[in-house]
DOTORFI-389404 format. One record per atom (N, C-alpha, C): x, y, z; atom name. Coordinates in steps of 0.1 Angstrom, whole numbers. Each point is the difference from the previous one (the first is absolute). Last residue first. Example, Ala and Ser with C-alpha at 12.3 -4.5 7.8 and 13.67 -1.06 7.14 Angstrom:
2
c1:c2:c3:atom
128:-22:71:N
9:11:0:CA
-8:11:8:C
3:-57:-1:N
-9:12:0:CA
9:12:0:C
end
This chain:
301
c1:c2:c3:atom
-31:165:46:N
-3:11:8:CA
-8:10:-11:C
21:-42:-13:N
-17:-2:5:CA
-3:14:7:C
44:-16:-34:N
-3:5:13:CA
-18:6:0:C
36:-36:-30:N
-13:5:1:CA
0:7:18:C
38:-15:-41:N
-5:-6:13:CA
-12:12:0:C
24:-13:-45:N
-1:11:9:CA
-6:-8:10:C
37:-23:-34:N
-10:-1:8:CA
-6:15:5:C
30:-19:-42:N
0:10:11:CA
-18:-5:2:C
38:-33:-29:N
-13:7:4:CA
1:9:14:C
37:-36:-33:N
-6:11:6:CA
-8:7:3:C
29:-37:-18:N
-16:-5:1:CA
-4:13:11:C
50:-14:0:N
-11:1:-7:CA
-12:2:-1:C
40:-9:26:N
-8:-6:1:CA
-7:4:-16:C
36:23:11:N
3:-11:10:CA
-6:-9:-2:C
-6:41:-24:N
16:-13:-4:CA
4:-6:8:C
-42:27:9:N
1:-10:-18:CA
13:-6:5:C
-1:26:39:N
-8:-12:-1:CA
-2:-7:-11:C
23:42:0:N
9:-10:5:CA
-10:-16:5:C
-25:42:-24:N
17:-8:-6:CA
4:-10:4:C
-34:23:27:N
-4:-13:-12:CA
12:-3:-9:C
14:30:37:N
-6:-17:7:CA
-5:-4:-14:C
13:38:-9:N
10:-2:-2:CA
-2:-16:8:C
-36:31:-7:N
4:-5:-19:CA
16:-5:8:C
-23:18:37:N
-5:-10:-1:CA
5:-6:-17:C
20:34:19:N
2:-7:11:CA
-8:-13:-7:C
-10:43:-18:N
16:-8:-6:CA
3:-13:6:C
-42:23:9:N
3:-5:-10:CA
12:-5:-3:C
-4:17:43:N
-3:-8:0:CA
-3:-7:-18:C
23:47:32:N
7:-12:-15:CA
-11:-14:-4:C
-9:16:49:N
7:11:-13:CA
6:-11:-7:C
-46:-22:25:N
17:3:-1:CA
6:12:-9:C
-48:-21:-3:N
0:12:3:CA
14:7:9:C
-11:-45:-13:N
-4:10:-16:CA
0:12:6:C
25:-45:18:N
-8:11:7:CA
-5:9:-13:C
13:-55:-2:N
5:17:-1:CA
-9:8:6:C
16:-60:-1:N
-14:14:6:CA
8:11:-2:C
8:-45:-23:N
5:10:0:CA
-7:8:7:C
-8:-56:-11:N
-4:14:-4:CA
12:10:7:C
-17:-54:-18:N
11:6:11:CA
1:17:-8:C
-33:-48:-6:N
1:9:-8:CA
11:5:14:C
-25:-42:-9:N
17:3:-6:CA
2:9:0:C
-33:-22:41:N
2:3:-13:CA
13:-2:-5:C
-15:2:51:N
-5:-15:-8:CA
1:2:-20:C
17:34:24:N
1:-3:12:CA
-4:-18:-5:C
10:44:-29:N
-9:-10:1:CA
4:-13:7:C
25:51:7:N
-2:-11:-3:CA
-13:-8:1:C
33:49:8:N
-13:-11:3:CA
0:-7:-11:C
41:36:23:N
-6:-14:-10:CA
-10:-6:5:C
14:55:10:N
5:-14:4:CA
-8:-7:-14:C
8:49:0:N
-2:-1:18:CA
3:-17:0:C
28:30:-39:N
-14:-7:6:CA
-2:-3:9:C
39:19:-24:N
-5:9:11:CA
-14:-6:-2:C
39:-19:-26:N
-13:12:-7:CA
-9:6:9:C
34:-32:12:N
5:9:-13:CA
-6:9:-6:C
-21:-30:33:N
10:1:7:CA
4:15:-10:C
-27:-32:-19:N
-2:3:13:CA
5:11:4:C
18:-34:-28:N
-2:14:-3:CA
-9:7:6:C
16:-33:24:N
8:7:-5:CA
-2:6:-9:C
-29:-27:9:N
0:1:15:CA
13:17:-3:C
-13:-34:-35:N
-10:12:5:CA
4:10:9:C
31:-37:-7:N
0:11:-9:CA
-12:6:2:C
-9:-37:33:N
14:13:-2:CA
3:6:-10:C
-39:-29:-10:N
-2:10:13:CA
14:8:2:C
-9:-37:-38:N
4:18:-1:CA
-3:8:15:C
-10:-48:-3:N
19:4:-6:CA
0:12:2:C
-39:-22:29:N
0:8:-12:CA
21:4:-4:C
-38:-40:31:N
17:8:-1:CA
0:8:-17:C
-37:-21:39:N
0:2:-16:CA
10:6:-3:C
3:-15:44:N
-12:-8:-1:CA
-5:3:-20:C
39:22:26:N
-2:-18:3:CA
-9:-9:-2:C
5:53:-7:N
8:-11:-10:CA
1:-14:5:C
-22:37:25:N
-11:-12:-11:CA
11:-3:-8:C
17:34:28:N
-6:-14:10:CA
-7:-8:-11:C
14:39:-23:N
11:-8:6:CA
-2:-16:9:C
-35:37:-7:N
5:-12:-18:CA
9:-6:6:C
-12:28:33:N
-6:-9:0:CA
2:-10:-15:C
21:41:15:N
5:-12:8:CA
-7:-15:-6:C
-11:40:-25:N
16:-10:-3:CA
2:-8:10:C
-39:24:6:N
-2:-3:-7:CA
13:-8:-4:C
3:31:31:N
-4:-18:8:CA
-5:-5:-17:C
23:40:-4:N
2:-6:6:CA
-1:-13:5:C
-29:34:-22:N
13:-5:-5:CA
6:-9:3:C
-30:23:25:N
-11:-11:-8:CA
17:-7:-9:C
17:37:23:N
-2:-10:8:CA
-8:-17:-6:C
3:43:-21:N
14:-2:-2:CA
2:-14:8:C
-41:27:-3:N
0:-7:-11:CA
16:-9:0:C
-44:21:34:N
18:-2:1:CA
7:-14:-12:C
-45:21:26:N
4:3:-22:CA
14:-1:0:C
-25:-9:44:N
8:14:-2:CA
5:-1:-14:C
-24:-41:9:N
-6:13:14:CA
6:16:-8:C
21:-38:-20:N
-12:2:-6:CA
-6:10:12:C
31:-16:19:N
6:5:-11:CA
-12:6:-8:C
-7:-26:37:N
5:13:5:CA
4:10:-10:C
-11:-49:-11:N
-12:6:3:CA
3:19:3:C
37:-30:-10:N
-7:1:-15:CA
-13:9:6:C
26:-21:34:N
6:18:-3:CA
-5:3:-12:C
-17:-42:21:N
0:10:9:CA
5:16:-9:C
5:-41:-19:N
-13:5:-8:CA
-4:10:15:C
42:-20:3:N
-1:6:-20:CA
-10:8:4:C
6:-31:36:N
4:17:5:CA
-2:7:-13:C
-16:-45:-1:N
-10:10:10:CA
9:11:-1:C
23:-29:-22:N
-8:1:-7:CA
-10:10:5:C
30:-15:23:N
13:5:-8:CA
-14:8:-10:C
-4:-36:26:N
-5:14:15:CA
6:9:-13:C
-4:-43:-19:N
-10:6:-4:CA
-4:15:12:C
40:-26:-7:N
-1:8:-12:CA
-17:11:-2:C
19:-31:36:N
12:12:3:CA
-8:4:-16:C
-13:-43:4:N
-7:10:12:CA
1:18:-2:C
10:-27:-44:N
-3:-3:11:CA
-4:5:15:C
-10:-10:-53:N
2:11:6:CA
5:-7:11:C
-11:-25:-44:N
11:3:12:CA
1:10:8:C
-50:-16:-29:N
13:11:4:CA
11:-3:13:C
-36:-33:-35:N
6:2:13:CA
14:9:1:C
-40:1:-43:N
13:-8:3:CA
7:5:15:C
-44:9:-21:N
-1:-15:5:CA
14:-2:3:C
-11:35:-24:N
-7:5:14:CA
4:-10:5:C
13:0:-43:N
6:6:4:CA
-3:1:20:C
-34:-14:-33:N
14:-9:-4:CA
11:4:15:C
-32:32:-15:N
-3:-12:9:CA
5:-11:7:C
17:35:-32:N
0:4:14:CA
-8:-11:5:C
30:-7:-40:N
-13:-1:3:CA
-5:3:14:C
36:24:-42:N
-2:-7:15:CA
-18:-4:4:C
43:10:-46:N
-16:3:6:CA
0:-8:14:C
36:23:-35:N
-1:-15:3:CA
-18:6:7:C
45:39:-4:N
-9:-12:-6:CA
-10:-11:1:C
23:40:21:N
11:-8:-4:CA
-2:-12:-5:C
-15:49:0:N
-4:-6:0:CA
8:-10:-2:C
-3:55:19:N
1:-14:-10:CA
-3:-10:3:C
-10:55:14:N
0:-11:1:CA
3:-9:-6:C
0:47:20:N
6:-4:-8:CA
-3:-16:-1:C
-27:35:27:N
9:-13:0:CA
-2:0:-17:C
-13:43:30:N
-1:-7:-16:CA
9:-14:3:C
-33:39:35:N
12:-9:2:CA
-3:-8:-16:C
-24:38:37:N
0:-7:-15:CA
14:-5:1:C
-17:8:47:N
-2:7:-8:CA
8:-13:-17:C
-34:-24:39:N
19:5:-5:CA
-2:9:-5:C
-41:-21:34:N
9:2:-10:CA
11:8:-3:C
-22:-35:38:N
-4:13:-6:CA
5:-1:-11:C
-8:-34:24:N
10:4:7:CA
2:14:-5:C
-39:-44:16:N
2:15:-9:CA
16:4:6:C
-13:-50:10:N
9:10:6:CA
-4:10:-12:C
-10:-48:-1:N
4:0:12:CA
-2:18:6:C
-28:-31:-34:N
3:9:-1:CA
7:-1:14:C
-7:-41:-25:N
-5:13:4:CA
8:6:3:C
2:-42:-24:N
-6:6:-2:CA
-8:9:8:C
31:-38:5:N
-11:-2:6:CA
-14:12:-9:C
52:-3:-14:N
-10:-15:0:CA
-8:-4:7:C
18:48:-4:N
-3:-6:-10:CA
-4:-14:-2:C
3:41:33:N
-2:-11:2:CA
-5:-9:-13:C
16:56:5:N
-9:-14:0:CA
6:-14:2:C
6:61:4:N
10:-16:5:CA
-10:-11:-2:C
-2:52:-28:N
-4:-10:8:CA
11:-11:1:C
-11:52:-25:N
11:-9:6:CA
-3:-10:9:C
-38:17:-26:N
8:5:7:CA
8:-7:0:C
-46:-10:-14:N
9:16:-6:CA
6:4:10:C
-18:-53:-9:N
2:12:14:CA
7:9:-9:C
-4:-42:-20:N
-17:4:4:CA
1:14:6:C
37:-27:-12:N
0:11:-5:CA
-20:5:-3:C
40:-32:28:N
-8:10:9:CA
-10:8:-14:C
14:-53:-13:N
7:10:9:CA
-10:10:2:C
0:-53:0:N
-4:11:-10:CA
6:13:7:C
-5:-60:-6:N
5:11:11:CA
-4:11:-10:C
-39:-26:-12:N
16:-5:-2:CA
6:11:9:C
-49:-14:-5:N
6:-6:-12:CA
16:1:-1:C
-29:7:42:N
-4:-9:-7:CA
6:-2:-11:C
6:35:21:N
5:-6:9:CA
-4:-11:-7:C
-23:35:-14:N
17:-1:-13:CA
10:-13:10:C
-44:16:19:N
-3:-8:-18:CA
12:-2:0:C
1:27:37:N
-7:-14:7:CA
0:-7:-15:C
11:40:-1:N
10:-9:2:CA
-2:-10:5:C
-32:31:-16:N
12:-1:-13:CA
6:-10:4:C
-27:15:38:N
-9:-8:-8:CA
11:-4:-15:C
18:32:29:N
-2:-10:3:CA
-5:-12:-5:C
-1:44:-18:N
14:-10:-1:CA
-1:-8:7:C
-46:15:-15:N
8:8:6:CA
17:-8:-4:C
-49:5:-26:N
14:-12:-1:CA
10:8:10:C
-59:-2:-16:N
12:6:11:CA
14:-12:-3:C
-41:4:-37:N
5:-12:15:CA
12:9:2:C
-24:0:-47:N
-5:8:12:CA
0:-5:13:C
14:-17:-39:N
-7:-9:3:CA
-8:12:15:C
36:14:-32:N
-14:-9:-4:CA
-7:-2:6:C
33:9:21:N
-4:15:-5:CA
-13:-4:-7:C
30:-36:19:N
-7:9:9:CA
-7:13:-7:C
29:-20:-28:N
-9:-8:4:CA
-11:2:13:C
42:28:-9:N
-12:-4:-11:CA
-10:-9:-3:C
35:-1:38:N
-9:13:0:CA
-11:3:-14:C
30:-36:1:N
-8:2:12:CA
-8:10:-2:C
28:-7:-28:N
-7:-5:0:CA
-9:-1:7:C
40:24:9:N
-8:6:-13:CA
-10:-11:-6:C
32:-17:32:N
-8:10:10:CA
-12:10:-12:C
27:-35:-20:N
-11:-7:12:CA
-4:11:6:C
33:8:-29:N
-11:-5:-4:CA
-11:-2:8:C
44:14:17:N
-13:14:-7:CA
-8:-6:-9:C
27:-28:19:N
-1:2:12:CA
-16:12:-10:C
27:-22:-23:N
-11:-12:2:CA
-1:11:7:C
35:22:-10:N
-8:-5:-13:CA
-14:-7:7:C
42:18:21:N
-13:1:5:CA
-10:-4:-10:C
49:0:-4:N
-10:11:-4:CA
-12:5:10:C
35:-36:-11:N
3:3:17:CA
-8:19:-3:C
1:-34:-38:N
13:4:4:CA
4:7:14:C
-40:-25:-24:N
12:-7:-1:CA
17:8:9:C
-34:27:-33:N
-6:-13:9:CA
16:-8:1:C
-15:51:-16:N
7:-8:-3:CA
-1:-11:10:C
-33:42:-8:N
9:-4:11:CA
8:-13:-6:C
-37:26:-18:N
14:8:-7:CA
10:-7:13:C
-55:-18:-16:N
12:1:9:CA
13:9:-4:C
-55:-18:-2:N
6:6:-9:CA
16:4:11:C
-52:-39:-3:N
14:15:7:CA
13:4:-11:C
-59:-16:9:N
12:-2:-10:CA
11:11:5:C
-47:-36:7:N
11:6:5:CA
11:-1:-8:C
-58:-9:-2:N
12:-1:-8:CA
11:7:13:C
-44:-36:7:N
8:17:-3:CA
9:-6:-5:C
-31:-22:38:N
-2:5:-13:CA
6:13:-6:C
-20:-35:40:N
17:3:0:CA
-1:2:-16:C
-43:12:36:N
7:-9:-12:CA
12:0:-3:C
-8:13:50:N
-5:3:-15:CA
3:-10:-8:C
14:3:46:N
-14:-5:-2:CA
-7:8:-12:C
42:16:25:N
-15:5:-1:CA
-10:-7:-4:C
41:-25:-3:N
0:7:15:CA
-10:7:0:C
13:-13:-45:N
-9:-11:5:CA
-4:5:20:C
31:29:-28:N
-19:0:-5:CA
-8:-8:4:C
44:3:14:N
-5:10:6:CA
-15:2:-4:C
27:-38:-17:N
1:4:15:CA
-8:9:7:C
9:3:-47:N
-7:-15:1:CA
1:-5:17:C
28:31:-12:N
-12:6:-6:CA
-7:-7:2:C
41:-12:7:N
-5:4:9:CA
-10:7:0:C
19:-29:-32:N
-6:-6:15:CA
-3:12:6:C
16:16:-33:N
-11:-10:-7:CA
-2:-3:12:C
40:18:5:N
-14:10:-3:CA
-11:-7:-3:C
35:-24:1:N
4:-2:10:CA
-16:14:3:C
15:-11:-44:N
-6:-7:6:CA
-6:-2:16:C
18:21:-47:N
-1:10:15:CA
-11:-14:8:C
16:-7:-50:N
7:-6:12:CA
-2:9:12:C
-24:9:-41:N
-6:-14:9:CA
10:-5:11:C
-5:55:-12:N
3:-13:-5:CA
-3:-13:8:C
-37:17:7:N
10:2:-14:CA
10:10:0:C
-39:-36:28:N
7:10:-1:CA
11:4:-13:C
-54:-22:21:N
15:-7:-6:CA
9:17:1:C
-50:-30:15:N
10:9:5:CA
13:-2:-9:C
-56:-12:0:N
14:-8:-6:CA
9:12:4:C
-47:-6:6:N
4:-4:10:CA
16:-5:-6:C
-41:36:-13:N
4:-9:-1:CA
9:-1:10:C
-29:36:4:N
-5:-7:-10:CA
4:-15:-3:C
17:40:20:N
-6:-5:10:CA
-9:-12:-6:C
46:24:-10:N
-14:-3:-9:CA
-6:-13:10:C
43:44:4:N
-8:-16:7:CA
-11:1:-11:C
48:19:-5:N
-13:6:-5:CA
-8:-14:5:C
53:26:14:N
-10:-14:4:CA
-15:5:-11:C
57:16:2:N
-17:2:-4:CA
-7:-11:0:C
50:23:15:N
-7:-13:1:CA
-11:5:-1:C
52:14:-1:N
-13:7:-2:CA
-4:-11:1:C
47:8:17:N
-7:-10:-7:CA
-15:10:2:C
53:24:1:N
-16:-1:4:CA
-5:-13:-3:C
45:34:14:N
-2:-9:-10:CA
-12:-5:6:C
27:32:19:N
-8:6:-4:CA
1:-8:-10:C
15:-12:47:N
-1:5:-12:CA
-9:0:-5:C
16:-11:56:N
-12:1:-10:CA
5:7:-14:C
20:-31:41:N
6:13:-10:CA
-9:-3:-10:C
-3:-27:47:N
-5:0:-16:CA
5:15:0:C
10:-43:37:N
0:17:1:CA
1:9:-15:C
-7:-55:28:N
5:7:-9:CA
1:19:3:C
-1:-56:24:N
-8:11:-5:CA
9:7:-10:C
-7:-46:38:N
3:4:-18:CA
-5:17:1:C
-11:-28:41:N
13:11:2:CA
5:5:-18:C
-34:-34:31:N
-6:9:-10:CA
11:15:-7:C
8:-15:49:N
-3:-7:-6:CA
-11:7:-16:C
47:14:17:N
-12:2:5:CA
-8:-16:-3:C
45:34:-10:N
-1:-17:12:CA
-14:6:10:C
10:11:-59:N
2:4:20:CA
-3:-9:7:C
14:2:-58:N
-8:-3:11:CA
-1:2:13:C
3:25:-51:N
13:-12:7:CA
-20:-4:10:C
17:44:-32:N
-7:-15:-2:CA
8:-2:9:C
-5:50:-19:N
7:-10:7:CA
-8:-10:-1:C
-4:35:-29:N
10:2:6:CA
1:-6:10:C
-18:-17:-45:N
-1:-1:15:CA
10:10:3:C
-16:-5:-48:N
3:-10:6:CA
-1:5:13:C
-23:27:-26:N
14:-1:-8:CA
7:-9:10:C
-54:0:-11:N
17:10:8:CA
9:-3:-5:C
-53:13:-18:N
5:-18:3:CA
13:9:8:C
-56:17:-5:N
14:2:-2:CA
11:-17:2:C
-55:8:-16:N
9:-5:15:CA
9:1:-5:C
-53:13:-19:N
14:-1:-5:CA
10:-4:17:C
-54:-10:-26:N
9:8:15:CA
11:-7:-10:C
-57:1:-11:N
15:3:-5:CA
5:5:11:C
-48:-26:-14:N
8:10:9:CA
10:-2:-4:C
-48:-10:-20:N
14:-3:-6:CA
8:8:19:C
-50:-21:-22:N
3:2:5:CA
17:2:7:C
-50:-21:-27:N
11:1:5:CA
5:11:4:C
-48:-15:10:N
5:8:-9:CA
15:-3:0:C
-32:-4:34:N
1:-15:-10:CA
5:6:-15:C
-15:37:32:N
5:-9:9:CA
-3:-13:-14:C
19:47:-11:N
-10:-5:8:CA
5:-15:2:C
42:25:-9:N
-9:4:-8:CA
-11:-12:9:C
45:27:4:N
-6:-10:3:CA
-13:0:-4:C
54:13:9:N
-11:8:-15:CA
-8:-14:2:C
48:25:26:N
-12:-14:1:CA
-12:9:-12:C
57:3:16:N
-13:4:-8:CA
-10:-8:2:C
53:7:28:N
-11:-5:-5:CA
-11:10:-7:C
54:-5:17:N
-9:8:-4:CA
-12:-9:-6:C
51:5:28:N
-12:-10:-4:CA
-9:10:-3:C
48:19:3:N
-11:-3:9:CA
-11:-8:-8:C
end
């Protein structure tokens, strides 16, 4: 769950806020609906963090951030400070355990953990609205403003759908390398076609029902439909052998960095046998892939 600090000190004095923003473990579903505004997604919240410390100095007019490549945070600080009609002055500094690049949510928990630290400073209400009206301006972005299982609207930036939340769930996760530019990425025209995107409204029909009733074998499920449907648009090698250890080790399904490289394992942690269950998915995921990491997913209840 997002977690904010504020520490504020009088008026022309500096002045620091601190917020943290979870990242996911790629998508249990992506695509598009035969709508208009139809891109979306559906966020698998983990328990990987970007921190962000804004300290304004109302005093000067030079804004910088560190590291110097959080750039995309830089604009939006310099948005939000210039939007209240303050001096645009400060330091911003984030601190990240989310891996960039790989269908993480990396940018996504920058920008929402900037946000809100910069609002803290600057003693300014930052509801999610007002978050998504900023983050609409510097790039698509996903749901992880919301403590919950959410359906967003990633290249318009809102909120479609609270869907609740999961009991605990560990993805086995790998990495099939390389880096992706989700922006980059946003701009490339999806083959979906009609028949794919009613295909896409019925996913995120039984993803909603599922999530309703903690129906983890189900989330399973549309989660592999859905990697499956995105091999036309980022084709992952290892989705079938996942798909099959899967399968061999009694997992509910395959998720995927839907615009990333990362292809995961959903386990139930609270299955009979589930330690063995899961040391026998990270085995068979090193010597498929390598580059092994366990995910915990985050339940908000």
């Amino acid at each position: 769950m997002t977690r904010t600090l504020l520490r504020r000190a009088g008026s022309g004095v500096p002045a620091t806020g601190v917020s943290a923003a979870f990242g996911t473990f790629g998508e249990l579903l992506q695509g598009v609906l035969p709508e208009e505004d139809g891109d979306f997604l559906v966020t698998l919240p983990v328990a990987r963090w970007a921190m962000a410390r804004f300290t304004y100095d109302p005093d000067s007019d030079a804004l910088r951030v560190d590291p110097p490549h959080k750039t995309k945070a830089l604009r939006l600080a310099r948005e939000i400070v210039q939007d209240v009609d303050r001096p645009a002055g400060g330091v911003l500094t984030i601190e990240s355990a989310i891996p960039e690049g790989k269908g993480l949510a990396s940018s996504s928990a920058d920008l929402v953990a900037t946000a809100r630290a910069v609002a803290n400073a600057l003693d300014e209400p930052m509801p999610p609205r007002r978050i998504e009206s900023h983050l609409a301006r510097i790039e698509p972005t996903d749901g992880v403003l919301y403590p919950a299982v959410v359906a967003f609207h990633h290249r318009s930036v809102r909120l479609r759908a609270r869907l609740g939340s999961l009991p605990p769930m560990t993805v086995v996760g790998a990495d099939e390398g390389g880096a992706v530019d989700t922006t980059h990425f946003n701009t490339v025209p999806k083959p979906f076609t009609a028949a794919d995107k009613r295909e896409y409204a019925r996913l995120l029909d039984r993803l909603t029902r599922a999530v309703a009733r903690r129906d983890l074998a189900e989330v399973g499920r549309v989660a592999t439909a859905s990697a499956r449907m995105n091999q036309v648009l980022r084709h992952k090698w290892s989705l079938e052998p996942m798909v099959e250890i899967c399968r061999q080790v009694g997992g509910l399904g395959v998720v995927t960095g839907h615009s990333g490289t990362v292809i995961g394992i959903l386990m139930d942690t609270a299955a009979p046998g589930a330690p063995a269950r899961l040391a026998a998915a990270a085995y068979a995921c090193q010597r498929l892939i390598g580059n092994v990491t366990l995910y915990s997913t985050l339940d908000f209840c």
